[in-house]
TORVOLUM-882476 format. One line per field, with one value per residue (C-alpha): residue in one letter; chain; x, z, y. Coordinates in Angstrom, 3 decimals, decimal comma. Each point is the difference from the previous one (the first is absolute). Last residue first. Layout:
N
code = [a; ...]
unit = [A; ...]
c1 = [X; ...]
c3 = [Z; ...]
c2 = [Y; ...]
//
This chain:
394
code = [x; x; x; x; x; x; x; x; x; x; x; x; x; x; x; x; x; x; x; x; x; x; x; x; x; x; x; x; x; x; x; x; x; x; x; x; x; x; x; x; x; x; x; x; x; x; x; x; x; x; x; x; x; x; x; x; x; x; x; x; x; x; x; x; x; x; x; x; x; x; x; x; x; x; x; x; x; x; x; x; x; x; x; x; x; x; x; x; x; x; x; x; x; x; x; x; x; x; x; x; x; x; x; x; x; x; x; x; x; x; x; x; x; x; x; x; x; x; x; x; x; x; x; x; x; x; x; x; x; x; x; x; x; x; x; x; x; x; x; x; x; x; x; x; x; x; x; x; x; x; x; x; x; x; x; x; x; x; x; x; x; x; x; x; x; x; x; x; x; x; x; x; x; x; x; x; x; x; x; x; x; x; x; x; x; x; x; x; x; x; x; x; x; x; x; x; x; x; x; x; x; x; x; x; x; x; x; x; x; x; x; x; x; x; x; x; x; x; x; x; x; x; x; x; x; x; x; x; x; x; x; x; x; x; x; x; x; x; x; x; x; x; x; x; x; x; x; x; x; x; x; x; x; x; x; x; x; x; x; x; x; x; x; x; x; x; x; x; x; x; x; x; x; x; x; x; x; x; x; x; x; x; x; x; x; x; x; x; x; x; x; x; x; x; x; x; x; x; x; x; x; x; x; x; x; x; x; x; x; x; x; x; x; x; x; x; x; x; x; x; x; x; x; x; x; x; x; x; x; x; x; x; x; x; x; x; x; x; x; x; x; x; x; x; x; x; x; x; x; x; x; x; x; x; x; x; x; x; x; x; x; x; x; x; x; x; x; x; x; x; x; x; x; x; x; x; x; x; x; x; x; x; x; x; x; x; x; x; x; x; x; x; x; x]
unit = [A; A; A; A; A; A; A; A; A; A; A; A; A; A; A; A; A; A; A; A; A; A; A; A; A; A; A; A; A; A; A; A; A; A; A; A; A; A; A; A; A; A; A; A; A; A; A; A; A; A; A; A; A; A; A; A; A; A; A; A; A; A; A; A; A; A; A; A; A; A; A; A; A; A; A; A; A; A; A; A; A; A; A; A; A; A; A; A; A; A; A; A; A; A; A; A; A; A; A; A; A; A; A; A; A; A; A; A; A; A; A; A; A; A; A; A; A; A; A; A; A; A; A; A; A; A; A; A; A; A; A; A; A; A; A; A; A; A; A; A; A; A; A; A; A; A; A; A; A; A; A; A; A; A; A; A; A; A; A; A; A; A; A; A; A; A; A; A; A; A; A; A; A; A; A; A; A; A; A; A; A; A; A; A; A; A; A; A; A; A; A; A; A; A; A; A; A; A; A; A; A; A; A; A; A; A; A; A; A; A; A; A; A; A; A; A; A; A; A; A; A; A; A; A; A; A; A; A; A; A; A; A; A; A; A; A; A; A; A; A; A; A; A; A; A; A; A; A; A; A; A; A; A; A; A; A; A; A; A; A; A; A; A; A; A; A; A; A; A; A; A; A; A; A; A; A; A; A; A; A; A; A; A; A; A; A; A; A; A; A; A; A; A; A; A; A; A; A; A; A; A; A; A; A; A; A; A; A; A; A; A; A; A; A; A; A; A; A; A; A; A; A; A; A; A; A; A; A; A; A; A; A; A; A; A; A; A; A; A; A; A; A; A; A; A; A; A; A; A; A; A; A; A; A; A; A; A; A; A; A; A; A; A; A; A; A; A; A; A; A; A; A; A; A; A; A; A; A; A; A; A; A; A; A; A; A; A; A; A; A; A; A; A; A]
c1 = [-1,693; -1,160; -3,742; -0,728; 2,763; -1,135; -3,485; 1,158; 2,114; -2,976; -1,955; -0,218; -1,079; -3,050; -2,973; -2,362; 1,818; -2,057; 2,074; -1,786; -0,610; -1,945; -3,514; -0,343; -3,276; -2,088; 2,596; 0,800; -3,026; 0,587; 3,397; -0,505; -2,765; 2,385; -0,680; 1,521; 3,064; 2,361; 1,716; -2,694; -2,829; 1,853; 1,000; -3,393; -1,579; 2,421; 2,601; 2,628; 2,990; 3,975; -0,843; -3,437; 2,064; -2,736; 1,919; 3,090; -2,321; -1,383; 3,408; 0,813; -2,848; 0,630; 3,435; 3,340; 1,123; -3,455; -0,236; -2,479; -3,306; 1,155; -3,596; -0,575; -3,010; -0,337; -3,543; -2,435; 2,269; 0,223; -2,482; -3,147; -3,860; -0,345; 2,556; 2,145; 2,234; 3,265; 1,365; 2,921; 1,067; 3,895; 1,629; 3,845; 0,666; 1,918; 2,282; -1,137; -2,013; -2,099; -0,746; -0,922; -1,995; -2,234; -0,043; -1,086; -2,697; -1,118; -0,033; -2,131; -2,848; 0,708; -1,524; -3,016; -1,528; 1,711; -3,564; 1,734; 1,528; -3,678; -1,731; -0,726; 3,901; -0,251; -2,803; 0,561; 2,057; 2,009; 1,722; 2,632; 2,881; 1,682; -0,900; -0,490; -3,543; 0,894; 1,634; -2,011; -2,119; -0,761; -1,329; -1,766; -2,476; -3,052; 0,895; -2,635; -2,756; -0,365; -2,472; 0,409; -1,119; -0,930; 1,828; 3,104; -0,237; -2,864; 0,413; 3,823; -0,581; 2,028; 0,396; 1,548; -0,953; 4,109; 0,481; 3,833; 2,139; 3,799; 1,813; 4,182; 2,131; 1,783; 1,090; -1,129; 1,066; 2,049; -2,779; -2,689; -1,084; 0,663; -1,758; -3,210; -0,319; 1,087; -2,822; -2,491; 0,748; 0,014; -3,081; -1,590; 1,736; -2,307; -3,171; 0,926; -1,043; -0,274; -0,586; -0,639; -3,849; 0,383; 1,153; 1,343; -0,266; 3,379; 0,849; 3,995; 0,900; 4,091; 1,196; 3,550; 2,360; 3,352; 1,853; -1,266; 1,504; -1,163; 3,136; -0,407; -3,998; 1,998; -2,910; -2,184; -1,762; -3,440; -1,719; -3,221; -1,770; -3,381; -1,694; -2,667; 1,418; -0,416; 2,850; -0,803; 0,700; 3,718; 1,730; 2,719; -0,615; -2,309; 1,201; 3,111; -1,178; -2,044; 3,328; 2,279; -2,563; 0,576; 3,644; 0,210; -2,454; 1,199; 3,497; -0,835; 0,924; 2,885; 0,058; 2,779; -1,195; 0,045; 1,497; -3,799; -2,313; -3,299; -2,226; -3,227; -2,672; -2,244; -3,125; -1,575; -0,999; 1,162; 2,864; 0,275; 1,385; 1,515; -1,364; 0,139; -4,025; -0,537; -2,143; 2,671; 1,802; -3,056; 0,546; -1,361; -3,187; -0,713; -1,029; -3,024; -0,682; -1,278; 1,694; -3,024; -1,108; 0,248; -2,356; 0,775; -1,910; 2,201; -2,209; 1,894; 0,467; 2,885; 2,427; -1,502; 0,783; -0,027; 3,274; -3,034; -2,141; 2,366; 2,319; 1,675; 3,615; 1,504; -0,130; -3,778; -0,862; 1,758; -1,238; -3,891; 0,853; 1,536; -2,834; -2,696; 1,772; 0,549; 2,195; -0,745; 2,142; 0,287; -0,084; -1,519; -0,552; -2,464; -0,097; -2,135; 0,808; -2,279; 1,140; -2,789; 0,096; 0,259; 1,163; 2,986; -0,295; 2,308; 0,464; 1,947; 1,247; 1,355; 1,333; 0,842; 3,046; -0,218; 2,950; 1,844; 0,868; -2,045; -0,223; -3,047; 1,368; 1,407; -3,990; -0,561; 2,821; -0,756; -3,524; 0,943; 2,116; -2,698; -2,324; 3,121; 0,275; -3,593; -0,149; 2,825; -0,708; -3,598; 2,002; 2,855; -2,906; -1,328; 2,922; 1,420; 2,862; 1,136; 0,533; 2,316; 0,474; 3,125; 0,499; 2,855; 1,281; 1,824]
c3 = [-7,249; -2,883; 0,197; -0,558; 2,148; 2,566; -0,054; 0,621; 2,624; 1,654; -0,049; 3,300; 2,040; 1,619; 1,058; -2,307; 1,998; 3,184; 2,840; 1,323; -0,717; -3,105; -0,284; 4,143; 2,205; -2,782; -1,291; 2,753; -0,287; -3,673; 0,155; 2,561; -2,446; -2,416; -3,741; -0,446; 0,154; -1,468; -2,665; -0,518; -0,353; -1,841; -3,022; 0,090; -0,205; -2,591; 0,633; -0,163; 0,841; -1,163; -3,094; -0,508; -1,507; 0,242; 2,898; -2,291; -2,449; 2,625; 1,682; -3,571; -0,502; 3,412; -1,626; 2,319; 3,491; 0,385; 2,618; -2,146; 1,769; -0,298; -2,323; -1,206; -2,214; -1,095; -2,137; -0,763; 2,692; -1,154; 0,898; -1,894; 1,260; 1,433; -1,454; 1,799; 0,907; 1,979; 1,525; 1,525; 2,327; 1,078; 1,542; 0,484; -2,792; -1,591; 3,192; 0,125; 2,923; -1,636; -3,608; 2,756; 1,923; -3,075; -1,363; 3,088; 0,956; -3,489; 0,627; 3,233; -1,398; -3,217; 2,167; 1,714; -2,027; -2,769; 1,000; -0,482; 3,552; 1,766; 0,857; 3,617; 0,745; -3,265; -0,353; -3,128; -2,765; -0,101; 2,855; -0,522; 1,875; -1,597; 2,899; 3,271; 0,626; 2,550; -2,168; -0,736; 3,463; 0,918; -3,891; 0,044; 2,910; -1,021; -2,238; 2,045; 2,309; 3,396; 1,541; 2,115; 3,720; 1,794; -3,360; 1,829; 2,860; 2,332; 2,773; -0,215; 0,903; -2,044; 1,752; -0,123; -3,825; -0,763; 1,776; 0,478; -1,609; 0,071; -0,871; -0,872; 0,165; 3,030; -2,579; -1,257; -2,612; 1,488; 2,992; -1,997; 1,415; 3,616; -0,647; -1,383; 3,247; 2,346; -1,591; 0,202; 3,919; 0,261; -1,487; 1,917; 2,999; -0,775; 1,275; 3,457; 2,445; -0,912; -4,081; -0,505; -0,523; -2,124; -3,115; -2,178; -3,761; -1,183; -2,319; 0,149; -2,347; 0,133; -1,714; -1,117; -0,360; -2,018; -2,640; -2,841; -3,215; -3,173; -0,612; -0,487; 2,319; 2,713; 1,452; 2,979; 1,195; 1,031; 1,905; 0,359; 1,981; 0,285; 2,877; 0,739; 1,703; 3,512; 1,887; 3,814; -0,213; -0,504; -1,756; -1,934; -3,165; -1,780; 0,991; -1,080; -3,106; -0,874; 0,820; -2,478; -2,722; 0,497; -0,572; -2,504; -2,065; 0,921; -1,205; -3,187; -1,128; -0,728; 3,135; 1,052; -0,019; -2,426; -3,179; -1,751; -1,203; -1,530; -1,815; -1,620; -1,511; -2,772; -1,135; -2,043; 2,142; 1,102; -2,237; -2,395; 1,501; -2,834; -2,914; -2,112; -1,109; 3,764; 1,634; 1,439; 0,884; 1,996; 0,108; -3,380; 0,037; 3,551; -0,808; -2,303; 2,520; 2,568; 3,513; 2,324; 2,225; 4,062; 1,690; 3,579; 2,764; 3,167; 3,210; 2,148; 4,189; 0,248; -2,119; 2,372; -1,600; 1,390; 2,809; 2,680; -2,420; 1,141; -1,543; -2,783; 0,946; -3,667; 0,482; 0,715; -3,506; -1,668; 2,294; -0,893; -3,933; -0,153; 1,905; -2,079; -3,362; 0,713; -2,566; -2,830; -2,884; -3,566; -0,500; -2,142; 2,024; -0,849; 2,114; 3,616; 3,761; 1,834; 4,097; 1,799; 4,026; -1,440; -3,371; -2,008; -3,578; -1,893; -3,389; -0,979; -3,527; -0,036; -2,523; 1,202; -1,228; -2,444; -2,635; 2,241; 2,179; 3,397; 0,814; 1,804; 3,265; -1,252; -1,106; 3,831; 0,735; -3,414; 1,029; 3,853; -1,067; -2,842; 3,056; 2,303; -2,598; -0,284; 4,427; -0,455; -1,917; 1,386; 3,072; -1,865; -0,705; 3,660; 1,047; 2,712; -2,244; 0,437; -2,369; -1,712; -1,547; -1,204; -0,759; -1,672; 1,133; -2,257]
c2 = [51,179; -2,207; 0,464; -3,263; -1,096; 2,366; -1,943; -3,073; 0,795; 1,729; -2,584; -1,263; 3,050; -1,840; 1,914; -1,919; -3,355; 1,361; 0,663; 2,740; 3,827; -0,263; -0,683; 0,695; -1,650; -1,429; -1,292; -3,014; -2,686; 0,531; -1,310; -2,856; -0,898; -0,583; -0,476; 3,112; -1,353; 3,269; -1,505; -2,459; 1,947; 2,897; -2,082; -1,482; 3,540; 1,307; 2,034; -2,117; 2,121; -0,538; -2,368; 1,336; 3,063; 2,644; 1,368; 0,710; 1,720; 2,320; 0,811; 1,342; 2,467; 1,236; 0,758; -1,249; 1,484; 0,820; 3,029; 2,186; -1,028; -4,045; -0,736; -3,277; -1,052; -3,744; -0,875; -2,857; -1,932; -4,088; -2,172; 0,769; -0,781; 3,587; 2,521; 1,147; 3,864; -0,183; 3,695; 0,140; 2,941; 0,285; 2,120; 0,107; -1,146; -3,119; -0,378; -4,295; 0,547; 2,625; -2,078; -3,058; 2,331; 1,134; -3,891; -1,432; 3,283; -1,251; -3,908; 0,985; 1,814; -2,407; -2,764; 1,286; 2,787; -2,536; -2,822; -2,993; 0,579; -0,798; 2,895; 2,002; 0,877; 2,239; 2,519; 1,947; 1,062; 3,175; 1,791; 2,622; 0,471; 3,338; 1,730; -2,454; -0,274; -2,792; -2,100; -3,461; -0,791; 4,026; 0,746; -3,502; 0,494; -0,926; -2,932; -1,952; 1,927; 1,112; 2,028; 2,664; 0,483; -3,174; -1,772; 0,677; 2,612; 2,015; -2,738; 0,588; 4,024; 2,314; 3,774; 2,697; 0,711; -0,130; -3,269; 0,826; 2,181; -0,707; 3,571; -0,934; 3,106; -1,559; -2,924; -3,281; -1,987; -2,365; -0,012; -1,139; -3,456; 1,469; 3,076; -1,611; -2,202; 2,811; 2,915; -3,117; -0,298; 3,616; 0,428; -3,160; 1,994; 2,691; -1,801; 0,554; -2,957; -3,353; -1,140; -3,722; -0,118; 3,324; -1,497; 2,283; 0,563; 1,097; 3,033; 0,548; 3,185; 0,979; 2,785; 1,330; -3,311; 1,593; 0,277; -1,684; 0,300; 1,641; 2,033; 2,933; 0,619; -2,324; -1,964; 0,343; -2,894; -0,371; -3,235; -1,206; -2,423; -2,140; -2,229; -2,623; -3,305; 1,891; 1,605; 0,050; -3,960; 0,535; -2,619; 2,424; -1,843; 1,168; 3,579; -0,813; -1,220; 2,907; 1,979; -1,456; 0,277; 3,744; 0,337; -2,618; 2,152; 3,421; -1,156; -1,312; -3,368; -1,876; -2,024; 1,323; 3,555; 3,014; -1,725; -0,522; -2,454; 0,013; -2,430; 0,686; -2,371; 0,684; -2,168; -2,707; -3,283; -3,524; 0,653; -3,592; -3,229; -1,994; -1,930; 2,410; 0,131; -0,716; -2,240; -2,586; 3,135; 1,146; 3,921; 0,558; -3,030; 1,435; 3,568; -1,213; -2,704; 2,684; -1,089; -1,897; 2,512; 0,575; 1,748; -1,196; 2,281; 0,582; 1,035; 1,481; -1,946; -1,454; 2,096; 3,032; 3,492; 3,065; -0,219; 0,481; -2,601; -2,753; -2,273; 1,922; -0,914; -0,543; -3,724; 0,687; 1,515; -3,328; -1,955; 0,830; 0,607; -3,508; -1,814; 1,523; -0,692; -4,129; -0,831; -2,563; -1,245; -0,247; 3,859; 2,736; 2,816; 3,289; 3,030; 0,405; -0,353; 2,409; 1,176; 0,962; 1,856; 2,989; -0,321; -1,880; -0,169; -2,782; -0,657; -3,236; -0,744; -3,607; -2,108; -3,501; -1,850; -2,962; 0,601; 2,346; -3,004; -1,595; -3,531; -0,710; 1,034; 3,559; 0,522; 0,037; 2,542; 1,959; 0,770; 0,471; 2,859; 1,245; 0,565; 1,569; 3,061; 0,026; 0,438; 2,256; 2,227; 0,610; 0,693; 2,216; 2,076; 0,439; 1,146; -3,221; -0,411; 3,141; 2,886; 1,831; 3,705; 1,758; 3,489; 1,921; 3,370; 2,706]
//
C-alpha cells in the first residue's frame, strides 16, 4: 500500500496570493496594535486575492480603524519571495495591483462584534466545518508523507541557489505495512522546480543532480537504494514560463497540500484560512481542531485522531463536536467528544481561540502562509494532555 503527499513552495503562484492577504491582515493588526488593540475592537478581514500575469487584485471586505497602504504591501510582499524580474515570471516592481477593498456587511458584524452581539461575546465570524487530524507516525504527530514532503519545499527554499526559482512543487510516496498500517519505507520522490537559466553553465543535468542532492540530503533517514527521485517530469520548466507567467494564483487554492496533504482520514472542511481575521472559525477552529486532535494523540488516547467542529455564524460556542480515532480510541469516540465539549479543558469559541493561540499577531500571520503546523505555534502545543487523561482517567 503507498500513500502520497503533495507540497508546494512559497513561490507557487497560490501561496503568492496567500501571502500578499495573509501579510494585508498582518499590517492591519500591527497598526490597529498602536491604537490599543483587544478582541473588543479588532478588525475583521476577509481578503481574496487573484494573481495574473503581470496583475495581482486585492479584493474582500475589511472593517478596520486604521489605514495600510495595499499597493505597497502586495509589491514587497511578491518581491520578498524573489519575483523581481519577468525571467522568474513575475516582477513585484513592475504589476499592476488594483485595490477593491469593501467595507464588511453590517449584518455579519453585529455577531462577531461582541459589543454587537445578542450575548455579548464574539460570535463565529461565519457557519462552517473545520477538520483536525493527528496521528503517531512522526514527531510532529502528523503523517509521514506530509512531514516528509514539507521537509523538502523548505530545503529547496532554503538551499540559496539562484538556478532554483521561487516557483516549485513536490511529492512524496510511502509504502506502508498493509497489517499494520505503518510506514515502512520512502518509495518515490517528485521535485518540480522552475529554473532559471541565467545561472546555469554547461550541462543542464547537473540542475538534476543538484535537485536529486538537495532532496536527498533532507530525506536521507528515509531513503534507501530502492528510492526513484524524478525530476522535472515534462523535461523541461523554464522560470520565465512560472508564477502567474503560467498559472494563476488565487486564495484558499491550495488547502489540501497546507492542512494534510490528502492524507486518508484527513479531511478538509471550511475554507480559506490565512486570508480572514481569527473571528472567522475557517481561521480559528482550523487550528483549535488540529489542537484538540494532537492533544487527544499526545496524551495515548488513539493513535489517530480526526476532529470535526461544526459553527454557527453569530454564536460562540461549536454548533457541533465530532471525533473519530478510526478504531484506536482507548476510550468511546462518543466519550472523547463530551470531554472536548468541556469549555473547562478547550475553549472553543473564537475568543477562546484568539487568545490561546494570539491571533492578533501579525508575526503569526506573516508566518502561516508558509507551514499551518510544523512550527512553534502554541496550536501545536501538547499542553493538555494531563488534562485530558484525567478526564479520561487512564
Amino acid at each position: 500500500m503507498q500513500i502520497s503527499s503533495e507540497s508546494v513552495k512559497v513561490g507557487h503562484p497560490d501561496i503568492v496570493a496567500d501571502i500578499v492577504a495573509a501579510n494585508v491582515i498582518a499590517a492591519i493588526l500591527d497598526e490597529e496594535k498602536k491604537k490599543g488593540l483587544n478582541t473588543a475592537n479588532m478588525p475583521h478581514c476577509g481578503i481574496e486575492v487573484f494573481l495574473g500575469k503581470g496583475i495581482c487584485i486585492v479584493g474582500g471586505e475589511v472593517r478596520t480603524r486604521t489605514y495600510v497602504d495595499i499597493d505597497n504591501i502586495a509589491r514587497e510582499s511578491i518581491l520578498s519571495i524573489g519575483y523581481n524580474h519577468a525571467a522568474v515570471g513575475l516582477n513585484g516592481k513592475l504589476m499592476g495591483v488594483l485595490n477593491a477593498i469593501i467595507p464588511q456587511s453590517p449584518d455579519i458584524n453585529q455577531g462577531t462584534s461582541c459589543l454587537l452581539n445578542k450575548d455579548h461575546e464574539i460570535g463565529a465570524g461565519d457557519q462552517g466545518i473545520m477538520y483536525g487530524f493527528a496521528c503517531n507516525e512522526t514527531p510532529e504527530l502528523l503523517p509521514l508523507p506530509y512531514v516528509l514532503v514539507n521537509k523538502m519545499m523548505r530545503a529547496f527554499e532554503y538551499c540559496q541557489d539562484p538556478i532554483f526559482a521561487p516557483d516549485g512543487k513536490g511529492q512524496v510516496s510511502v509504502d506502508y505495512d498493509l497489517k499494520t498500517g505503518k510506514p515502512l519505507r520512502l518509495a518515490k520522490v517528485l521535485m518540480s522546480n522552475a529554473i532559471d537559466y541565467r545561472y546555469v553553465k554547461g550541462n543542464k543535468s547537473k540542475v538534476r543532480d543538484k535537485a536529486k542532492k538537495i532532496a536527498f540530503d533532507c530525506l536521507e533517514e528515509f531513503v534507501d537504494k530502492k528510492t526513484e527521485f524524478l525530476f522535472n517530469p515534462t523535461g523541461e520548466w523554464n522560470a520565465i514560463n512560472s508564477c502567474s507567467a503560467a498559472d494563476s494564483g488565487v486564495t484558499g487554492r491550495k488547502l489540501v497540500v497546507q492542512f494534510y496533504g490528502g492524507y486518508p482520514g484527513a479531511q478538509l472542511g471550511g475554507g480559506s484560512v490565512v486570508n480572514k481575521s481569527p473571528e472567522k472559525v475557517d481561521c480559528s477552529a482550523a487550528f483549535g481542531a488540529r489542537y484538540v486532535a494532537k492533544n487527544i494523540v499526545a496524551a495515548g488516547l488513539a493513535s489517530k485522531c480526526s476532529v470535526q467542529l461544526a459553527y454557527a455564524i453569530g454564536i460562540a460556542r461549536p454548533f457541533s463536536i465530532y471525533i473519530n480515532t478510526f478504531g484506536t480510541g482507548k476510550i468511546s469516540d462518543e466519550k472523547l467528544a463530551k470531554i472536548v465539549e468541556d469549555q473547562d479543558i478547550f475553549d472553543l469559541t473564537p475568543e477562546g481561540m484568539i487568545g490561546k493561540f494570539s491571533l492578533l499577531s501579525g508575526e503569526i500571520y506573516r508566518k502561516i502562509p508558509r507551514t499551518f503546523f510544523m512550527d512553534n505555534y502554541r496550536w501545536e502545543k501538547t499542553d493538555m494532555v494531563k488534562s485530558l487523561q484525567k478526564a479520561a482517567k487512564i
